[in-house]
C-alpha positions as a Python dict, from the first residue, in 0.01 Angstrom:
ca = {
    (1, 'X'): (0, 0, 0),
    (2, 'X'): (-96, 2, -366),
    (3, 'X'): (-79, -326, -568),
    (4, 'X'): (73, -162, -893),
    (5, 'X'): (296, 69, -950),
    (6, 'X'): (34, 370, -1065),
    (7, 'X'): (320, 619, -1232),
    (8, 'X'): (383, 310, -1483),
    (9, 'X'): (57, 241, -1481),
    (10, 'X'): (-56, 521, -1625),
    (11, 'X'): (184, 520, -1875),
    (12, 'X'): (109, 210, -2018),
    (13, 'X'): (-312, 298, -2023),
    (14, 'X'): (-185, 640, -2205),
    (15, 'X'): (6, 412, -2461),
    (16, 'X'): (-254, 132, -2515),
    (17, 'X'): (-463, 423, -2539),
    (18, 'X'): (-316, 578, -2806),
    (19, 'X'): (-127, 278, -3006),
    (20, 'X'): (-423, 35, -2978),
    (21, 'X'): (-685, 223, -2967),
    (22, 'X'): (-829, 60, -2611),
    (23, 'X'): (-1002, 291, -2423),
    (24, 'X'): (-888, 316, -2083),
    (25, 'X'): (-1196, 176, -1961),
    (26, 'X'): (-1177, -122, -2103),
    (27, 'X'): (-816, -193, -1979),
    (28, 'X'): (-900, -80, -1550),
    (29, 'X'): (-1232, -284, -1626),
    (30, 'X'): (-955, -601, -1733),
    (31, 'X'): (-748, -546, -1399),
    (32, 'X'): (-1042, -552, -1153),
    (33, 'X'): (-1143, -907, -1355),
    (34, 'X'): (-810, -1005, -1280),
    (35, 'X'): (-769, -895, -933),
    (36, 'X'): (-1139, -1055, -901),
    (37, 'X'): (-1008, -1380, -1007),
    (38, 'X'): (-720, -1361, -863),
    (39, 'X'): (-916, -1299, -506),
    (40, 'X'): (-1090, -1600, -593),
    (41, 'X'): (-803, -1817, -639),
    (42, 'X'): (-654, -1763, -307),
    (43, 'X'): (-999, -1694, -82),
    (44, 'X'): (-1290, -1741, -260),
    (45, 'X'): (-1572, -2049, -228),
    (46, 'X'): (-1704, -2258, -532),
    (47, 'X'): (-2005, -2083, -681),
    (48, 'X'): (-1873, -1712, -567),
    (49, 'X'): (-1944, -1444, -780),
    (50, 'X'): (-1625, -1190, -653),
    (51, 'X'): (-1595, -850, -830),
    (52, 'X'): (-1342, -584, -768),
    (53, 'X'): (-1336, -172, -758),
    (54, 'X'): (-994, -33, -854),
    (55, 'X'): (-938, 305, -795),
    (56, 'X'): (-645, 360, -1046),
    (57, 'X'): (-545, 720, -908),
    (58, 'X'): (-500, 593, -553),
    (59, 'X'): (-444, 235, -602),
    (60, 'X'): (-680, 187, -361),
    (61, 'X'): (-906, -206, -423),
    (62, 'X'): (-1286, -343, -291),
    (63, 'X'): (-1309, -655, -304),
    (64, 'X'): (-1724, -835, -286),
    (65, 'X'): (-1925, -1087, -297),
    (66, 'X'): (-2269, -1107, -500),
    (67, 'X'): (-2516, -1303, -432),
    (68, 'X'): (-2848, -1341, -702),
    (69, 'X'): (-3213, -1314, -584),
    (70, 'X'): (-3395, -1597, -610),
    (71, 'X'): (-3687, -1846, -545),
    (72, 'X'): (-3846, -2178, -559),
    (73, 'X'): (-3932, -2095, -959),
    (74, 'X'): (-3522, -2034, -1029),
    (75, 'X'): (-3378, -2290, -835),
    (76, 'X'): (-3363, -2645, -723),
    (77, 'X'): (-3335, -2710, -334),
    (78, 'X'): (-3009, -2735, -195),
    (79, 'X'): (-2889, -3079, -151),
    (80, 'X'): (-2815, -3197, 249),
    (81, 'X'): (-2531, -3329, 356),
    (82, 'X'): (-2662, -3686, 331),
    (83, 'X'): (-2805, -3612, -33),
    (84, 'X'): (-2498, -3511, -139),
    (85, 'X'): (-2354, -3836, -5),
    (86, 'X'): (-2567, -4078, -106),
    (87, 'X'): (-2566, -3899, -522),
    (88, 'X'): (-2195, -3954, -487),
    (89, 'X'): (-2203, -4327, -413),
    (90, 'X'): (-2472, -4410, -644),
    (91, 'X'): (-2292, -4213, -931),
    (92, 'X'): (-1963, -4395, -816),
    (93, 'X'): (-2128, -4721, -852),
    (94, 'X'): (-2237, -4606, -1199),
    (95, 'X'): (-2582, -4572, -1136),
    (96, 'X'): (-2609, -4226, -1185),
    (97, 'X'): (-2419, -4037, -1485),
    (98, 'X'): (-2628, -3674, -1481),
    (99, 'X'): (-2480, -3388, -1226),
    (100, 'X'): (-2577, -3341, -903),
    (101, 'X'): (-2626, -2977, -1024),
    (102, 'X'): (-2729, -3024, -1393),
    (103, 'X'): (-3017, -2799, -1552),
    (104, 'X'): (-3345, -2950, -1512),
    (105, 'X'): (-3640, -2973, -1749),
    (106, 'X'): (-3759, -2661, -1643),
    (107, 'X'): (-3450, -2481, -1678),
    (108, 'X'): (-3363, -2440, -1324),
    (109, 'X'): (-3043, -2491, -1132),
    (110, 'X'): (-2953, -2598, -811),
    (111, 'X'): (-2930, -2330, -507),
    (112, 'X'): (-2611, -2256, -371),
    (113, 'X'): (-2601, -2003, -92),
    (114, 'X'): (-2296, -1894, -214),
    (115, 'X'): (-2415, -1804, -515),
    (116, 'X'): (-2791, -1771, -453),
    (117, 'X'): (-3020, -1558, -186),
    (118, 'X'): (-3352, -1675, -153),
    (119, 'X'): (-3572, -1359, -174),
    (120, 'X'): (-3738, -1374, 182),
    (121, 'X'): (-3369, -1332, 274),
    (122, 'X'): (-3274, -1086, 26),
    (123, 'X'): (-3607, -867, 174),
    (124, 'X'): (-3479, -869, 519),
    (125, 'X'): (-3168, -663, 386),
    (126, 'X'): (-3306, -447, 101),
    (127, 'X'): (-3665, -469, 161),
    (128, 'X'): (-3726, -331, -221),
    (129, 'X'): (-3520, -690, -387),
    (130, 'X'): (-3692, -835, -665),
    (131, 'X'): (-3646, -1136, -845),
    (132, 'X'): (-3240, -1207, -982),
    (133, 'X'): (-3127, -866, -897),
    (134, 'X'): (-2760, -861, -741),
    (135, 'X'): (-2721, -821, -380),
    (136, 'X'): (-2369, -709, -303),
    (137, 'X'): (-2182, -822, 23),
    (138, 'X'): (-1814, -675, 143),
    (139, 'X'): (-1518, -881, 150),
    (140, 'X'): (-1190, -828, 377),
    (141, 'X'): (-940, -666, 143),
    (142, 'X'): (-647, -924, 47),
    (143, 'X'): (-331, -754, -99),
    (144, 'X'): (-151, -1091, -67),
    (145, 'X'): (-193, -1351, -360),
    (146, 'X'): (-22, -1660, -442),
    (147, 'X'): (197, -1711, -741),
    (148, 'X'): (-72, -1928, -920),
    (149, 'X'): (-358, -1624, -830),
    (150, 'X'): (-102, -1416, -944),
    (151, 'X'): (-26, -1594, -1239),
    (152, 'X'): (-422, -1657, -1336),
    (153, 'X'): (-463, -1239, -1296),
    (154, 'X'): (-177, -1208, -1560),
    (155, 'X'): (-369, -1397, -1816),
    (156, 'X'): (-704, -1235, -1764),
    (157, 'X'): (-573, -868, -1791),
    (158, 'X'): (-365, -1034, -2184),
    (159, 'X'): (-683, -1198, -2227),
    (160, 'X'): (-954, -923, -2178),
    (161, 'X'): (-718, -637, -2353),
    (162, 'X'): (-679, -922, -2698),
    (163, 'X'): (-1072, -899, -2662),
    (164, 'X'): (-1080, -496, -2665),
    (165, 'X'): (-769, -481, -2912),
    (166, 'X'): (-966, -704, -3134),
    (167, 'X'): (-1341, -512, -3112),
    (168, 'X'): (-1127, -188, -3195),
    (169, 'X'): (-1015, -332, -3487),
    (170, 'X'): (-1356, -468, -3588),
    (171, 'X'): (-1475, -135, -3502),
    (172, 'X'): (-1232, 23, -3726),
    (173, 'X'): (-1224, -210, -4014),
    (174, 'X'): (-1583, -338, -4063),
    (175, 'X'): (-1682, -6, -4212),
    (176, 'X'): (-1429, 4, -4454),
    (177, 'X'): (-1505, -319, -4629),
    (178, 'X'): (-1513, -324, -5029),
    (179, 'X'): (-1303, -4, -5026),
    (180, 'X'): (-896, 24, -5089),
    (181, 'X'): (-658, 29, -4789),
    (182, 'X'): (-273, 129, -4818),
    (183, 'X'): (-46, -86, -4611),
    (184, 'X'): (283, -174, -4562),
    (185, 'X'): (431, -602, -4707),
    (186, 'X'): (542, -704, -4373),
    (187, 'X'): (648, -1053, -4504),
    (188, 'X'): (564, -1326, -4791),
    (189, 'X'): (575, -1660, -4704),
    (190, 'X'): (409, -1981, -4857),
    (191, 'X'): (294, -1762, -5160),
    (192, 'X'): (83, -1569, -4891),
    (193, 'X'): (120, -1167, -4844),
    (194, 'X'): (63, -1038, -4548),
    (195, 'X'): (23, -665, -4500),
    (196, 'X'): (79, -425, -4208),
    (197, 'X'): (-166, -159, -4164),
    (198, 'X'): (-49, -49, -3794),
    (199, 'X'): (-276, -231, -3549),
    (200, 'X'): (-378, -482, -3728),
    (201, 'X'): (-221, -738, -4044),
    (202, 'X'): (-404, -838, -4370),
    (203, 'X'): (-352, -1129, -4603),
    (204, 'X'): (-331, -1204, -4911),
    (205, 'X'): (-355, -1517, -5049),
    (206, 'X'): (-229, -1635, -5376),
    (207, 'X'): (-517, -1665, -5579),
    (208, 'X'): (-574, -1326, -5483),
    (209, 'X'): (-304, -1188, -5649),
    (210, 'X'): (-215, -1014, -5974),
    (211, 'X'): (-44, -1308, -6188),
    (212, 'X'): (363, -1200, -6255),
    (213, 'X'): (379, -927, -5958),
    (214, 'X'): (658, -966, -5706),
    (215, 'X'): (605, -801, -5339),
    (216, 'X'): (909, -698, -5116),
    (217, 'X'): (943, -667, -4742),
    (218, 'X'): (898, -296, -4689),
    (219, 'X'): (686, -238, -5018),
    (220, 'X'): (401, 40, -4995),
    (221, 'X'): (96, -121, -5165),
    (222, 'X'): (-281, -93, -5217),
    (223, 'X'): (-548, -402, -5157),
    (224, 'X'): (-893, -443, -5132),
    (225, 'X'): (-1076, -508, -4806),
    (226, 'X'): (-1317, -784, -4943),
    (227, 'X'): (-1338, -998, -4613),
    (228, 'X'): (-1304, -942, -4214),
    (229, 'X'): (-1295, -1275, -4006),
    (230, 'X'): (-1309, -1280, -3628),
    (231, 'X'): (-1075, -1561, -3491),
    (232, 'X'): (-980, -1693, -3147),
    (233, 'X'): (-621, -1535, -3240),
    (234, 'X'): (-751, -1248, -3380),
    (235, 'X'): (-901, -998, -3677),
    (236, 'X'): (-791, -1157, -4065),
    (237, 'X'): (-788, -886, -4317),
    (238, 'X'): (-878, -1099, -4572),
    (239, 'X'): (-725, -869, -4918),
    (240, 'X'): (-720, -883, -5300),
    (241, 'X'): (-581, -733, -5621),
    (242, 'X'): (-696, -942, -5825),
    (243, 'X'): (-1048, -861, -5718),
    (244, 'X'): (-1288, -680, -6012),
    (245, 'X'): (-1424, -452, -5746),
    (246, 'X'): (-1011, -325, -5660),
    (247, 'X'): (-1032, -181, -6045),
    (248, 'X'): (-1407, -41, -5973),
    (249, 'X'): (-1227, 159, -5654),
    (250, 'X'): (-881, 270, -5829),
    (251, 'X'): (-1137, 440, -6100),
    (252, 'X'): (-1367, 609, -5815),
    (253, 'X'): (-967, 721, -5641),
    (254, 'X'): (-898, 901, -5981),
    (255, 'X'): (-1276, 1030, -6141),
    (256, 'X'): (-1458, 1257, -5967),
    (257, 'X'): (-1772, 1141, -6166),
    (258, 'X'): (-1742, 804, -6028),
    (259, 'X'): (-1698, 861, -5696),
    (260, 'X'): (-1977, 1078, -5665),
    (261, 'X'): (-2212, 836, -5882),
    (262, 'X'): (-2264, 1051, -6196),
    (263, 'X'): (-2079, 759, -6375),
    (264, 'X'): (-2207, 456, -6276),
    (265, 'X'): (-1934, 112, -6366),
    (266, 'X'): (-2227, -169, -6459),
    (267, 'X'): (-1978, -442, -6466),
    (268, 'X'): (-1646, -548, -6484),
    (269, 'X'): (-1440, -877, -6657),
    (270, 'X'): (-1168, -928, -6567),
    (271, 'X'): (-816, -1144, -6621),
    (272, 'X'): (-564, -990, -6361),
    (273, 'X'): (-217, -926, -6490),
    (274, 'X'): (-368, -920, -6856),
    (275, 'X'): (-669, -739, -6940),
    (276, 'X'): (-1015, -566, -6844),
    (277, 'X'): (-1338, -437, -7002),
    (278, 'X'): (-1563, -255, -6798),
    (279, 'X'): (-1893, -110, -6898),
    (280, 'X'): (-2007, 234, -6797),
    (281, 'X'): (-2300, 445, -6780),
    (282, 'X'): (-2386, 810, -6711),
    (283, 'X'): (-2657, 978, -6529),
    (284, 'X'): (-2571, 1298, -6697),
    (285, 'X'): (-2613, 1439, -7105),
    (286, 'X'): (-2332, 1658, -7058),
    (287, 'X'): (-2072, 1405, -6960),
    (288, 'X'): (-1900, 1221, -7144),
    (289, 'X'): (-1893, 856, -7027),
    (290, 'X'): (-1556, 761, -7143),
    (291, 'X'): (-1371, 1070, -7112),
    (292, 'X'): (-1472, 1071, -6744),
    (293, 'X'): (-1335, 735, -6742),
    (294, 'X'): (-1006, 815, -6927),
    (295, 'X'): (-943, 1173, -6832),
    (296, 'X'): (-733, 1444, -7034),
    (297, 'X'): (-469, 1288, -7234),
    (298, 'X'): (-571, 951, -7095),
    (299, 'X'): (-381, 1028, -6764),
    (300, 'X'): (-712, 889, -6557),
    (301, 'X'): (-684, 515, -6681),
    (302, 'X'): (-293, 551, -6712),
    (303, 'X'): (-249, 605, -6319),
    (304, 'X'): (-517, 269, -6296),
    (305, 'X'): (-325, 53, -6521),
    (306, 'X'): (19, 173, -6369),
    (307, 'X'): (-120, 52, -6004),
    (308, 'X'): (-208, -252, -6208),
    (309, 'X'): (123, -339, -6338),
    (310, 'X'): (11, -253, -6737),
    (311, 'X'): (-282, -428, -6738),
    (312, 'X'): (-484, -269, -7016),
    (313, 'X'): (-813, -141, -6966),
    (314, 'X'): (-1143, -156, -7210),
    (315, 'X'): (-1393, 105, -7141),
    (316, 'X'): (-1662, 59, -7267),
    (317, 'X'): (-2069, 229, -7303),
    (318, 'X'): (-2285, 31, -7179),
    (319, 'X'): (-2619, -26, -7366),
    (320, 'X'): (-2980, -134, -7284),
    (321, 'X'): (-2958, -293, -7614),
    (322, 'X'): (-2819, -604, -7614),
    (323, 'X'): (-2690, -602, -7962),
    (324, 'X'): (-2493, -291, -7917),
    (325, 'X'): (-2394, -338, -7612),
    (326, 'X'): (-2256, -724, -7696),
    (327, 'X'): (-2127, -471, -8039),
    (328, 'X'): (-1947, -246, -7817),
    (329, 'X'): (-1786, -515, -7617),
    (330, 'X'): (-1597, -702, -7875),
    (331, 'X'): (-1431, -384, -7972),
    (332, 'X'): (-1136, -324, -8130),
    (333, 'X'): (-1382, -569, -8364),
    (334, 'X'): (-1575, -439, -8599),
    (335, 'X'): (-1937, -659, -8651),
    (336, 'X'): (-2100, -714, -8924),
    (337, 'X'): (-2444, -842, -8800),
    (338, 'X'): (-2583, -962, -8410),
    (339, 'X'): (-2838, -1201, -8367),
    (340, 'X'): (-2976, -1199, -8059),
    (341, 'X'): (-3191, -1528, -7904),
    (342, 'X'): (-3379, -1384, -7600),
    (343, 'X'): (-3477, -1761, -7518),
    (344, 'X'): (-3125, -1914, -7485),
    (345, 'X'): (-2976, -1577, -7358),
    (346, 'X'): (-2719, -1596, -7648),
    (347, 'X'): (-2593, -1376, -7900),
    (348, 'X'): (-2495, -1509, -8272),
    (349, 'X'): (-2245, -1277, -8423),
    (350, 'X'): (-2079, -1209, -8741),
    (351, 'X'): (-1764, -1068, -8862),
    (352, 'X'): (-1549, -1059, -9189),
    (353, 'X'): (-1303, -1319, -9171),
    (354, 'X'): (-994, -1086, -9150),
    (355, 'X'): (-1134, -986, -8803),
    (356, 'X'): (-1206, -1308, -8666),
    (357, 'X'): (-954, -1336, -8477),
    (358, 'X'): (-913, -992, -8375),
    (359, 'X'): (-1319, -1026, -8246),
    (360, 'X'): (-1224, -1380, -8075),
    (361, 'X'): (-874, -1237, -7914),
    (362, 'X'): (-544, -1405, -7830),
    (363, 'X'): (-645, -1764, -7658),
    (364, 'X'): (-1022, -1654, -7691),
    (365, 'X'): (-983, -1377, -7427),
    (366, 'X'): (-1170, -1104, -7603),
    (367, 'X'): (-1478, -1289, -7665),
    (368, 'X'): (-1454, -1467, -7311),
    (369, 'X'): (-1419, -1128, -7212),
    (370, 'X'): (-1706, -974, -7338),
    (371, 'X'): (-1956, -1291, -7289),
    (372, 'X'): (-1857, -1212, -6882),
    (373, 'X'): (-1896, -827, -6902),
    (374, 'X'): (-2228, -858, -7089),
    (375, 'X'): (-2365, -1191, -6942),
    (376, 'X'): (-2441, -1323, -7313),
    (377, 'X'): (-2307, -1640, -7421),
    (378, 'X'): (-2192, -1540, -7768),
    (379, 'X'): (-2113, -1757, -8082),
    (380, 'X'): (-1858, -1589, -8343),
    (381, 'X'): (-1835, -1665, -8686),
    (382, 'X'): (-1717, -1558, -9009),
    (383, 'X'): (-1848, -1459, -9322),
    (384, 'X'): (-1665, -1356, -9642),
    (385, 'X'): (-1587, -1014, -9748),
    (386, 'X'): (-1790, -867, -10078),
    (387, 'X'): (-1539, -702, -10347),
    (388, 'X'): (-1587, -470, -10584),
    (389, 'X'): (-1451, -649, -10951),
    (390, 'X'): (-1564, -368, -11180),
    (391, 'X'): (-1217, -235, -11344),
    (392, 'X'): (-1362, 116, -11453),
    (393, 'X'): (-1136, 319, -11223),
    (394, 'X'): (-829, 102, -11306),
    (395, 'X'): (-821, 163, -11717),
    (396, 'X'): (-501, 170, -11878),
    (397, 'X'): (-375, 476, -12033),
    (398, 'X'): (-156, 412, -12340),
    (399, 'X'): (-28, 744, -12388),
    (400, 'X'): (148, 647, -12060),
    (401, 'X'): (239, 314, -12158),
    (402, 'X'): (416, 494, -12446),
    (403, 'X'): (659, 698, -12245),
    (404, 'X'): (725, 371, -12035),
    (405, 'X'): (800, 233, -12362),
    (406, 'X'): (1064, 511, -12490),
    (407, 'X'): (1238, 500, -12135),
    (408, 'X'): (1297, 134, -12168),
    (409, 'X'): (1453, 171, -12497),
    (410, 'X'): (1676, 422, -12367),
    (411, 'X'): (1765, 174, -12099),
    (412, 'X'): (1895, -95, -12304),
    (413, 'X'): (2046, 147, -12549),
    (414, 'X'): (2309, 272, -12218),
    (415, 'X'): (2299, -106, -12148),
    (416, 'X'): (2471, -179, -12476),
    (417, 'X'): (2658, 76, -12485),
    (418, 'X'): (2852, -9, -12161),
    (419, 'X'): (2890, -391, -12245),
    (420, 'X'): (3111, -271, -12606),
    (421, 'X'): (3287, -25, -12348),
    (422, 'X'): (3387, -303, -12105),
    (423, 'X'): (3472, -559, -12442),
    (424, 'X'): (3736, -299, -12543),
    (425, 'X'): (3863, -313, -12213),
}
C-alpha cells in the first residue's frame, strides 16, 4: 500500500513544476529526505545515515542504511562500555568539559559502527572498498510512522522545496541584474514598495524612489534590478527608480543605437523627480549623437521622461576636452571663457552676468549638475558685458522730426477746438 496518494501527487509535481519553476527532481528528491528522516525518527540509531528510494509511479519505498569506509587515519577508537562510563562521571564532576566525540587535533572523529565500517570489514563484503566510499545496507520497509516522524517529514519536504523555489529564483534573477523588470505594486507599507513579479517579490525602499510619485495596489510599473540578496526567508529583489543606471536602460528600451553600443552614455547626474544630464558618445561619423538620443520629433526622450514622471532630460556630447565638455554641460549657458587647473582637477569659468544664474541653475542644480556629470569641481563667476556706445547708427533725422512737429500742432489745434465746443455747451 502506497504512502501518498500518487493521482494528487502528480498533480501537485505538474503544478510546482510549472508555477515555481521546481523541477520535479528536486521535489521526489525532498520526499525521500523526508521519508528518510522520518524512518529515522521512529527506527533509526544515533549516528545512522538512512536514505530512501521512492518510486513515485508505483508508490513503491527502500528504505537503507550507509555505512562510510574507514580506518585508523579517519577515526578515533570506539569508546568501551567502561570508557564511556568513566568520561561521563568525570565530565559530571566537572572535570572534563570537551565531547566524548569532539574532533581531534588531527581532524579525526570518533568511530561509530553505526555510522562507520572499518575497511578490513568493508573488504569482506565488496572486496574492491576503498577509503570513505559508502557501503549501503537494506532496511525492513516501515509504512507506519508516528505523528512526530510524521510531523518532522512535513517540514523537510516545505523546507527542501523553499531551498529549490529559492535557487530557481536565483537562477532566474541573477542574470538579469542592472537591467529593467516590469512588475506588478503588490502593497506599500512603511514608505516601502514592494513589487510582484510572479514567483518572486521586489522592494523598494524609499530612498530609492522618484521624489513626488505615488504607487497604487495593482499599478503596472518598471524598476531596476540593482541588488539580489539570499536570505533564510528568501530571494530580496532589491529595486530602484531613482537609480542613474534605470535612465541609462529606459534610453537603451527606446534607441536602437544604444542598445546595440553604437552610442555609448559616458555618464549620468542625476536629481530624481527633477532633472538629468547625461553625456553621450558615438562610435559612428554618420550618427548623430543626440538625435539618436532624442529621436524624430523628440518622441525618443519624451517616452523616457513620461516613465519618469516629467523629469527633464539634458543630453549632452561628450568631449575629450575638458573645457568643452565642462562648456557643453552647463548648457542652456552660454560661457565666455574656461580655465582649466589639471592639478586641482577644477575648472574656473566665466559668464556674462545676465547668465549667471541661468549657468549656476535654480538652488545651484545646474552647476552641481554638471560638476557630477563631468567629475570637475567648477567655480562660476561673472564678468561684465562690453557695449557698443558709438551713436553712428542712431543719428537723428530732422526732416522727420519736422513732420512730428506739424502733427503735434495739428493735435492741439483739434484740442482747442473741442474745449470752445464743450464751453458753449
Amino acid at each position: 500500500m502506497s504512502l501518498f496518494d500518487l493521482k494528487a501527487l502528480a498533480t501537485t509535481l505538474e503544478q510546482l513544476e510549472q508555477e515555481k519553476r521546481i523541477p520535479k527532481e528536486r521535489i521526489l528528491d525532498a520526499i525521500e529526505q523526508a521519508l528518510a528522516a522520518a524512518y529515522k525518527k521512529d527506527y533509526g540509531k544515533k549516528g545512522q545515515i538512512i536514505r530512501c528510494r521512492f518510486d513515485h509511479e508505483t508508490g513503491d519505498t527502500e528504505f537503507y542504511q550507509v555505512k562510510i569506509v574507514v580506518d585508523d587515519s579517519l577515526v578515533k577508537p570506539e569508546l568501551t562500555e567502561e570508557e564511556r562510563l568513566a568520561y561521563a562521571e568525570a565530565k559530571a564532576r566537572g572535570e572534563v568539559v570537551e565531547d566524548e566525540d569532539a574532533v581531534d587535533e588531527d581532524g579525526r572523529i570518533r568511530f561509530n559502527p553505526e555510522h562507520h565500517m572499518y575497511i578490513d570489514d568493508a573488504q569482506k563484503i565488496k572486496g574492491d572498498a576503498v577509503l570513505e566510499q559508502e557501503i549501503i545496507f537494506p532496511l525492513e520497509v516501515q509504512e507506519d510512522f508516528g505523528r512526530i516522524a510524521a510531523q518532522t517529514a512535513k517540514q523537510v519536504i516545505i523546507q527542501r522545496i523553499r531551498e529549490a523555489e529559492k535557487e530557481s529564483v536565483l537562477e532566474e534573477f541573477e542574470g538579469r541584474q542592472d537591467e529593467i523588470i516590469n512588475g506588478t505594486v503588490q502593497k506599500v507599507e512603511r514608505g516601502n514598495v514592494f513589487i510582484d513579479f510572479g514567483r518572486a517579490t521586489g522592494i523598494m525602499p524609499y530612498d530609492e524612489q522618484i521624489p513626488g510619485e505615488f504607487y497604487r495596489t495593482g499599478q503596472h510599473i518598471k524598476a531596476l534590478l540593482y541588488a539580489i540578496e539570499e536570505t533564510p526567508r528568501g530571494v530580496n529583489l532589491k529595486l530602484s527608480r531613482s537609480h542613474p543606471r534605470f535612465i541609462e536602460e529606459l534610453f537603451a528600451l527606446e534607441s536602437p543605437e544604444i542598445a546595440s553600443g553604437t552610442v555609448e552614455i559616458k555618464s549620468i547626474a542625476r536629481e530624481p523627480g527633477s532633472r538629468s544630464k547625461m553625456a553621450v558618445v558615438s562610435h559612428d561619423d554618420n550618427i548623430d549623437v543626440i538625435g539618436a538620443c532624442v529621436g524624430q520629433k523628440g518622441i525618443r526622450v519624451a517616452t523616457v521622461m513620461g516613465e519618469l514622471s516629467g523629469e527633464k532630460i539634458d543630453i549632452i556630447p561628450w568631449s575629450e576636452n575638458p573645457a568643452s565638455f565642462i562648456a557643453s554641460a552647463l548648457a542652456p549657458a552660454t560661457i565666455v571663457d574656461i580655465e582649466i587647473n589639471e592639478d586641482e582637477h577644477i575648472a574656473y569659468v566665466s559668464v556674462h552676468d545676465d547668465k549667471l544664474s541661468l549657468a549656476i541653475g535654480k538652488g545651484g542644480q545646474n552647476v552641481r549638475l554638471a560638476a557630477k556629470l563631468t567629475g570637475w569641481k567648477i567655480d562660476i563667476k561673472g564678468v561684465a558685458q562690453e557695449i557698443d556706445n558709438t551713436y553712428d547708427d542712431f543719428e537723428t533725422d530732422t526732416t522727420d522730426m519736422a513732420d512730428v512737429e506739424d502733427v503735434l500742432a495739428e493735435v492741439h489745434d483739434m484740442v482747442d477746438e473741442a474745449d470752445d465746443h464743450l464751453a458753449e455747451i
